[in-house]
C-alpha positions in Angstrom: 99.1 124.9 -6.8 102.3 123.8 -4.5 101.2 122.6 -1.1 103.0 120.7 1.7 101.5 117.1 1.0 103.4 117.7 -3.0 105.0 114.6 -4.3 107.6 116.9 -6.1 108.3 118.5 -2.3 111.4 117.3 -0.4 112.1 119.8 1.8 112.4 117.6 4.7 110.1 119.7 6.3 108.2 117.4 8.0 104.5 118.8 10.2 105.8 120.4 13.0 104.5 118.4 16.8 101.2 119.5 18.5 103.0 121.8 20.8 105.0 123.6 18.4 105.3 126.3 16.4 107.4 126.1 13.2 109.1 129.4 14.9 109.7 127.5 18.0 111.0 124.4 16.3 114.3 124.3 16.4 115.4 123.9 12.5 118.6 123.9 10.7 119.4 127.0 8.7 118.6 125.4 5.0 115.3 124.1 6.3 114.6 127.8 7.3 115.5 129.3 4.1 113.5 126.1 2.6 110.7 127.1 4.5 110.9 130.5 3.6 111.2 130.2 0.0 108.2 127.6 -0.1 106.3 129.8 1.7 107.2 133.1 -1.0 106.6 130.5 -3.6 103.2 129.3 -2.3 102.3 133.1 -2.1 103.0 134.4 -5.5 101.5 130.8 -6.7 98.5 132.1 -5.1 98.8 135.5 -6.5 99.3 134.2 -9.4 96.1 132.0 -9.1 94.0 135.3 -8.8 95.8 136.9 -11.7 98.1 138.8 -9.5 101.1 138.3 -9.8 103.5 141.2 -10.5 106.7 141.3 -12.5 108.7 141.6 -9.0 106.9 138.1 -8.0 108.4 136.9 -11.4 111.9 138.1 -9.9 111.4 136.9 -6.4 110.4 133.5 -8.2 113.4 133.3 -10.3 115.7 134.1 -7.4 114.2 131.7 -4.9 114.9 128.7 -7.7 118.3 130.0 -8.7 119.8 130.3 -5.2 118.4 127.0 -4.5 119.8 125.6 -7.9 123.1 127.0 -7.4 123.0 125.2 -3.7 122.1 121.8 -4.9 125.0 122.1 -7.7 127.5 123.6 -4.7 126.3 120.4 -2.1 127.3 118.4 -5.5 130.6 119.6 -6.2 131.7 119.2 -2.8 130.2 115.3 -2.6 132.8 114.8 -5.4 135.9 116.5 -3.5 
């Protein structure tokens, strides 16, 4: 199961202070769409857990990676401009 203590994780989501929120924190907008996705992802890992998980989880799944993939190879390409 994914969690927020994951090795593999580097979201740079780091815990949010005592006296905030993570909707009050005030967070780029790839560490909200990180956050988001995680978040999908650690639900349809759960569902998934429980036997769950539907073909549109599949295709929420698949989405979440690709856009991120296709960021990371973007955020590449324009390090080597």
């Amino acid at each position: 199961m994914m969690s927020r203590k994951s090795k593999i994780r580097t979201l740079d989501l780091s815990t949010p202070r005592e006296s905030a929120t993570l909707e009050d924190r005030a967070l780029r907008p790839a560490q909200k769409r990180l956050l988001k996705g995680f978040l999908s992802l650690q639900d349809i890992d759960c569902r998934r857990a429980n036997g769950k998980c539907s073909f549109f989880d599949r295709l929420a799944e698949q989405r979440i990676v690709w856009r991120e993939l296709l960021e990371l190879e973007l955020q590449s390409m324009r390090g080597h401009i």
